[in-house]
Structure formats: structure tokens, C-alpha cells
C-alpha positions in Angstrom: 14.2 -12.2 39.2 17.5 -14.1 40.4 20.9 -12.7 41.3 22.6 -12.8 37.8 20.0 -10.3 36.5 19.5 -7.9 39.3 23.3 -7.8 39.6 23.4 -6.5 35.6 20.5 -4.5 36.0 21.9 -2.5 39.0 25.4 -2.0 37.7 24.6 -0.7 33.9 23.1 2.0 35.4 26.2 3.0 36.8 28.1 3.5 33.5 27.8 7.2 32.6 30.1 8.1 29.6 33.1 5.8 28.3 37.2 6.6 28.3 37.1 3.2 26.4 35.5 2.1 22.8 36.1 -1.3 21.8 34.6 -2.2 17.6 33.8 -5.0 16.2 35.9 -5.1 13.2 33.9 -6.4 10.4 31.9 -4.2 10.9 33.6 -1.5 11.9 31.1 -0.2 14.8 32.0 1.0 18.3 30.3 -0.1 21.4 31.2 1.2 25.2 32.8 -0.1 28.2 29.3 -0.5 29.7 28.1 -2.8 26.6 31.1 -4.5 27.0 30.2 -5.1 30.5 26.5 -6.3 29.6 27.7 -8.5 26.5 30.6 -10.3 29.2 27.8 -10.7 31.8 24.9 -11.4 30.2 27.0 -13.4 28.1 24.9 -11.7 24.9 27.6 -10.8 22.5 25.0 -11.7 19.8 22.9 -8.8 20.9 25.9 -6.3 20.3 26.7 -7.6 16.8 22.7 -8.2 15.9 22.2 -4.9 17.0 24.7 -3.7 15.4 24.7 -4.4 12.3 20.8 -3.5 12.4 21.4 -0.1 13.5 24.4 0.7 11.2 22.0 -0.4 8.3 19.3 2.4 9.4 21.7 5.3 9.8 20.4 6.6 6.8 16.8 6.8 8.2 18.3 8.7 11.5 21.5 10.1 13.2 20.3 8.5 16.6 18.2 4.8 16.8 17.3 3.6 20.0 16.9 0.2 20.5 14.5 -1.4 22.5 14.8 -5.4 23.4 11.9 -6.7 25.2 11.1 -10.2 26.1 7.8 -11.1 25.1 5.3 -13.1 28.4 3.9 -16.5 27.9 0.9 -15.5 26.7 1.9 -13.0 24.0 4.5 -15.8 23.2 1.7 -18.1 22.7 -0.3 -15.4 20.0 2.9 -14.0 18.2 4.7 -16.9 18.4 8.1 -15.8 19.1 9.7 -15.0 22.7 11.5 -11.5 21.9 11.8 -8.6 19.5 13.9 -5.4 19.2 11.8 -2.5 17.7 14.8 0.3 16.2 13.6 3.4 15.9 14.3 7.5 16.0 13.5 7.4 20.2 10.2 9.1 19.5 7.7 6.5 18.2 9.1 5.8 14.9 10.0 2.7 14.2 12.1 1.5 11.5 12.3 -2.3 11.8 11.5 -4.8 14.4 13.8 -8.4 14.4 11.9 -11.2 16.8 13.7 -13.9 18.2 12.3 -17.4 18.4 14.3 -18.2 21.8 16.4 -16.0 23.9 18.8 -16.8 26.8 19.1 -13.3 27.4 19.0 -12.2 31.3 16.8 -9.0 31.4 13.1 -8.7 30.2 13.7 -5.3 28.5 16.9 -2.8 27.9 17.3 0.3 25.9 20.3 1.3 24.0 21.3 3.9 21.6 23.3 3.8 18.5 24.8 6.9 17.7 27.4 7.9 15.5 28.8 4.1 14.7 28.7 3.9 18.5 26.1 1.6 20.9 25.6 2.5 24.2 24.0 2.5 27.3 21.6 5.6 28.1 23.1 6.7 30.5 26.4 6.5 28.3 25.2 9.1 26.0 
């Protein structure tokens, strides 16, 4: 694990709550100052708006999705054939759809976050 990616993973933990939402307008969702943070270090602002728009489309299914990103190891890379997914689901083993990502640049191998109420955040933002 190098620098870049212990650095984010030790400092999302810190965000607990948010006296800032910033939206992406066409779309008109909210996201935290600790996504914020993540998108600007992990330079991922295509997970926000991906995960976004995904999660808006589900609200329907459920008040609350959680989102789970995971980066897939060489050898499941080699079976399923792509090298990430995010499973979106009610936090308690449902899952309503799961996108996979032929490549990813994306620093951490896994990450949780919650959409609730047009809002994503960090867990410990909730």
C-alpha cells in the first residue's frame, strides 16, 4: 500500500458529520465534505457522479443504499474479467444492482458509502 492511499484511508475516517454539502447540479444530489475530500484526493470524481446517479435511480427500492466499491485481485480479474464492481444495496444483503469496471485508477481496494436522502456520504458521516 503506498503513501497516497494510506494517507486517504486514514483521514476519511476522521470525517464524522458535515456543516458543508456540495451537489452536483444535473443531477441535483448532495455529497459531504468528506466525499469531497476523497473525490479531490483520490482524484475519483467519476465515482461520486457514477455513484450517484446509480443510487438516486434506486431510491425507490430503499430510503438508505450503501455502496460497496471493491477492487477485484488478479486472479478473480482473470475469471470475471473486469477489475472492479460496486454492489448497491439496502446495507443488509440485498442487492439491487452491481456496475463492474473494466479498469480503475482508483486508490483503495474497497470503501463503503451511503446514499441517503439525495445525500452520499462517508459512514462515519451518517
Amino acid at each position: 500500500m503506498n503513501f497516497k492511499t494510506r494517507e486517504i484511508k486514514e483521514r476519511i475516517q476522521h470525517f464524522n458529520g458535515s456543516l458543508v454539502l456540495y451537489q452536483i447540479p444535473l443531477i441535483r444530489t448532495k455529497f459531504t465534505e468528506g466525499i469531497r475530500y476523497l473525490a479531490q484526493a483520490g482524484e475519483c470524481f467519476w465515482l461520486v457522479t457514477d455513484t450517484s446517479v446509480i443510487a438516486k435511480s434506486l431510491m425507490d427500492k430503499s430510503r438508505f443504499i450503501a455502496i460497496d466499491f471493491r477492487k477485484l485481485n488478479e486472479e478473480e480479474k482473470d475469471i470475471m474479467g473486469y477489475a472492479a464492481k460496486i454492489d448497491y444495496s439496502d446495507g443488509n444483503g440485498h442487492i439491487f444492482e452491481t456496475q463492474k469496471y473494466h479498469l480503475t485508477d482508483f486508490p483503495l481496494d474497497e470503501l463503503r458509502l451511503f446514499f441517503v436522502e439525495d445525500t452520499l456520504m462517508l459512514p462515519s458521516e451518517y
